[in-house]
C-alpha positions in Angstrom: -48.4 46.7 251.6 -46.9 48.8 248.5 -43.7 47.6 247.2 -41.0 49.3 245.1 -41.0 48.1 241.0 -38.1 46.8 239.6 -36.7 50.1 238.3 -36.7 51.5 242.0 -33.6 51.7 243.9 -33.6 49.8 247.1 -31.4 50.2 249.9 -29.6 47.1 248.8 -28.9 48.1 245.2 -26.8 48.9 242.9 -28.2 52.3 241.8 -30.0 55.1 243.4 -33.6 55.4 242.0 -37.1 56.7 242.0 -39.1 55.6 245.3 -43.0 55.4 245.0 -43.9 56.0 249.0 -46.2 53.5 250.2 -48.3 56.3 252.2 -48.9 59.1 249.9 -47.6 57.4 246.6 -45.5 60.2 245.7 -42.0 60.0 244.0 -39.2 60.9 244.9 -35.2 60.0 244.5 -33.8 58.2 247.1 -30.0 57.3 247.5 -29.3 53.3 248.2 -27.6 52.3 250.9 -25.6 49.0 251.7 -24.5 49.3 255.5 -20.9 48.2 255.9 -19.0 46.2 258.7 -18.0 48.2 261.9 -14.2 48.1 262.7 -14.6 49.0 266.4 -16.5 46.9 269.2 -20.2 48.9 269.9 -21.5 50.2 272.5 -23.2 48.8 275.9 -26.2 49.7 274.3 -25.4 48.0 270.5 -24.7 51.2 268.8 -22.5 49.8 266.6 -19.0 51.3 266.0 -17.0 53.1 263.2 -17.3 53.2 259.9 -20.9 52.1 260.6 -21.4 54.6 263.3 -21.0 57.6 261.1 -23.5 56.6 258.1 -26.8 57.4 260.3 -27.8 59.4 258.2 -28.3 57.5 255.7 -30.2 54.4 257.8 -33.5 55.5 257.1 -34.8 57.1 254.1 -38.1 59.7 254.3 -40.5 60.7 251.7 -40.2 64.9 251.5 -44.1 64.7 250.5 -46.2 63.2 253.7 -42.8 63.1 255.8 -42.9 59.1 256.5 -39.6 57.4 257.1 -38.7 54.1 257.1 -35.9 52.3 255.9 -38.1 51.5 253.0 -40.1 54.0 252.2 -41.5 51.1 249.6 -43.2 49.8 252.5 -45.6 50.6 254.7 -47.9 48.7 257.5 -51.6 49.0 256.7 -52.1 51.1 259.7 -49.0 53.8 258.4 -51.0 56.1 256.2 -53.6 56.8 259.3 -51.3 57.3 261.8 -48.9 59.7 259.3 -51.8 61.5 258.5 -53.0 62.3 262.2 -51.7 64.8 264.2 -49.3 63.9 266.7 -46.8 63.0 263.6 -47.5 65.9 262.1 -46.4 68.1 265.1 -43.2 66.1 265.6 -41.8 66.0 262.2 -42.5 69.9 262.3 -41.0 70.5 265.6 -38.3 72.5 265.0 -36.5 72.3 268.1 -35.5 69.0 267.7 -32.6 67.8 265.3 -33.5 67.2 261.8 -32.2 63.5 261.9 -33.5 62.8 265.2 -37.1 63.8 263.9 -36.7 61.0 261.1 -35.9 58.4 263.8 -38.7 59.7 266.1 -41.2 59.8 263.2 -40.0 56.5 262.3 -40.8 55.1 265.9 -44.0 56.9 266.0 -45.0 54.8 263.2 -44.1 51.7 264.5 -45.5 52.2 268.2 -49.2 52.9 266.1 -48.7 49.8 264.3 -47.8 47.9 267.3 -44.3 47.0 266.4 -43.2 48.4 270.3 -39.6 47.2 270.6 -38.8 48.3 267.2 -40.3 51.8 268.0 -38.2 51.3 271.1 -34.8 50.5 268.7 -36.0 53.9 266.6 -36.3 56.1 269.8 -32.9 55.1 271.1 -31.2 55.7 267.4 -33.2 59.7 268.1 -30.9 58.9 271.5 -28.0 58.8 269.3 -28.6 61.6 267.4 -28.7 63.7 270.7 -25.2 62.3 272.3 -23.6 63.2 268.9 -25.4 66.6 268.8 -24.6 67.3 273.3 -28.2 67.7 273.5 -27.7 65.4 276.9 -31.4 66.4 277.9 -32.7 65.4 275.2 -30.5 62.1 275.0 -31.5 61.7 278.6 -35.3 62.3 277.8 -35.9 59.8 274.4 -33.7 56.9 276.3 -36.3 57.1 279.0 -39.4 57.1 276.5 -36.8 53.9 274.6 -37.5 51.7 278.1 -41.0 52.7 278.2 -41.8 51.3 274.8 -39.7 47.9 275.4 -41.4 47.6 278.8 -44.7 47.9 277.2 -43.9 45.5 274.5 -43.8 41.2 274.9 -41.3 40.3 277.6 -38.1 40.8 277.1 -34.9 38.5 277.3 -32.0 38.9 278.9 -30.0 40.6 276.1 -32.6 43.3 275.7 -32.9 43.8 279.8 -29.2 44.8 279.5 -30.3 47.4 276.6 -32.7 49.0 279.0 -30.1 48.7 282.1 -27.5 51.2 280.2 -30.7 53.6 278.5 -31.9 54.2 282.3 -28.0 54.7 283.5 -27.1 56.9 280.4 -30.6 58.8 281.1 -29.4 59.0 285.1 -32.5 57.0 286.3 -30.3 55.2 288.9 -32.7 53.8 291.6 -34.3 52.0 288.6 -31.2 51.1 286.5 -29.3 49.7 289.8 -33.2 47.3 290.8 -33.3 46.3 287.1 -29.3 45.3 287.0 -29.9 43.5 290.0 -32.7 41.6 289.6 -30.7 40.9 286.1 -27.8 39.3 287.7 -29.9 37.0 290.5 -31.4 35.6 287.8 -28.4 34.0 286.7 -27.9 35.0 282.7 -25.5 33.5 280.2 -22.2 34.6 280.7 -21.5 37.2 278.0 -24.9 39.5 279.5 -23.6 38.6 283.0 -20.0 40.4 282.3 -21.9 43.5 281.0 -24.1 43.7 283.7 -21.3 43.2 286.2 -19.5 46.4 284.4 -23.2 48.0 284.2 -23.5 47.5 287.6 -20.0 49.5 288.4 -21.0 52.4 286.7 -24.0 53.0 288.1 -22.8 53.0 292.0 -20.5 55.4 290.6 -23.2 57.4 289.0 -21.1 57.5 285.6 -23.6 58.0 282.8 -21.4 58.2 279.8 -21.2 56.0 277.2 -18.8 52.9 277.3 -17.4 49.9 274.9 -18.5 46.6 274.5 -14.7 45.6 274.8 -14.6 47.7 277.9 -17.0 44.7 279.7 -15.2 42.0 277.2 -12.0 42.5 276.8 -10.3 40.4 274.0 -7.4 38.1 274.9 -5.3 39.0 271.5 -5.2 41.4 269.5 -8.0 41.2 266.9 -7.4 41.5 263.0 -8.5 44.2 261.1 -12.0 43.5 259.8 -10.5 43.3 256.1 -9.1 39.8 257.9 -11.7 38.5 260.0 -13.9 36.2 257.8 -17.1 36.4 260.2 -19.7 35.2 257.4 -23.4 34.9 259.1 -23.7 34.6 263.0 -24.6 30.5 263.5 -27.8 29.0 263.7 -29.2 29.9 266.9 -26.7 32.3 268.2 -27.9 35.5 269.9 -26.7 39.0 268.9 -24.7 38.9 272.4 -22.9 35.8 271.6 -21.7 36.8 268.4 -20.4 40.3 270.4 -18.6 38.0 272.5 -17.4 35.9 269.8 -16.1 38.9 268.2 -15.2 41.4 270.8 -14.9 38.5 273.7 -12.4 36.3 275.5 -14.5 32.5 273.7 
């Protein structure tokens, strides 16, 4: 696996610099990129909210030679160069009809899913997902959340927290016979308390037949007003919390 040299910028440094890719080795410049906290709660589905909501564009980087993306261009799995060079990622990162940005997620989760890394090709697809709500492409929103659950159902079993991920993608795709069995099966299997509330409000909007996108807070609702995030003094989740728990903590009633 290539890595950048010291005079390289990284997305965690202080200057933007020349990026050696780890597929083609090419140069080129890439900008760094040090993600900030979001002020608002996320979404059901962890899209995180504003200021970090709006910097997408700048989450992964992509080298303009051989067209890889990755937040690291730097890096690269051994399997990367074969499965950038062959041709089903070279017909998607040409395919016009699909949004620029959304390419670099989907080209980004093509790579993974040939390495094997499925629920991280999964993650990628439903970023593309983003890309499309912000864009009102709703079919093709619809259409990558779909190919999103296909990739985490394909991957190792997934936990609670992740069932919930693939409850609102089938909902916001309008997949409601499976979206209502998978919520159900969710809640008799009695989850922590923090999934259970979202899968309660999950649940709600999918007898109604609502496929819009909703708030964290909207299934958690905080008690008291919470400080703006120049005042909150979060420091790293605890050992051994979960990514829900820290919502909760943050966006919750504990």
């Amino acid at each position: 696996m290539a890595s950048s040299s010291s005079s390289t910028g990284s997305r965690t440094g202080q200057a933007a610099g020349t990026v050696r890719c780890a597929v083609c080795g090419a140069e080129s410049r890439q900008p760094p990129f040090r993600p900030g906290p979001p002020e608002q709660a996320p979404d059901l589905d962890l899209r995180p909210g504003q200021p970090l909501r709006g910097t997408m564009a700048r989450w992964l980087q992509q080298c303009p030679h051989c067209s890889y993306a990755a937040p690291d261009i730097a890096r690269a799995h051994p399997a990367a160069a074969d499965a950038v060079a062959a041709a089903p990622f070279r017909a998607l990162v040409a395919d016009t009809s699909h949004p620029p940005l959304a390419r670099r997620f989907l080209a980004w989760a093509h790579v993974l899913e040939e390495t094997g890394a499925l629920h991280a090709s999964a993650e990628a697809t439903l970023h593309a997902a983003w890309v499309a709500d912000d864009m009102k492409r709703d079919d093709l929103a619809a259409e990558w959340r779909l190919d999103a659950v296909a990739l985490w159902r394909s991957g190792p079993p997934l936990d609670a927290e992740q069932t919930v991920r693939v409850i609102d993608a089938l909902r916001r795709a309008g997949a409601w016979p499976d979206a209502a069995a998978t919520a159900s099966a969710l809640a008799a299997g009695n989850p922590p308390a923090a999934v259970g509330q979202v899968v309660a409000l999950e649940s709600r909007l999918i007898a109604e037949q609502d496929s819009s996108g909703h708030s964290m807070a909207s299934a958690m609702p905080p008690s008291f007003p919470r400080p703006h995030v120049a005042q909150q003094k979060l420091g790293r989740p605890a050992r051994g919390e979960g990514l829900w728990a820290r919502v909760k903590r943050l966006f919750g009633r504990g």
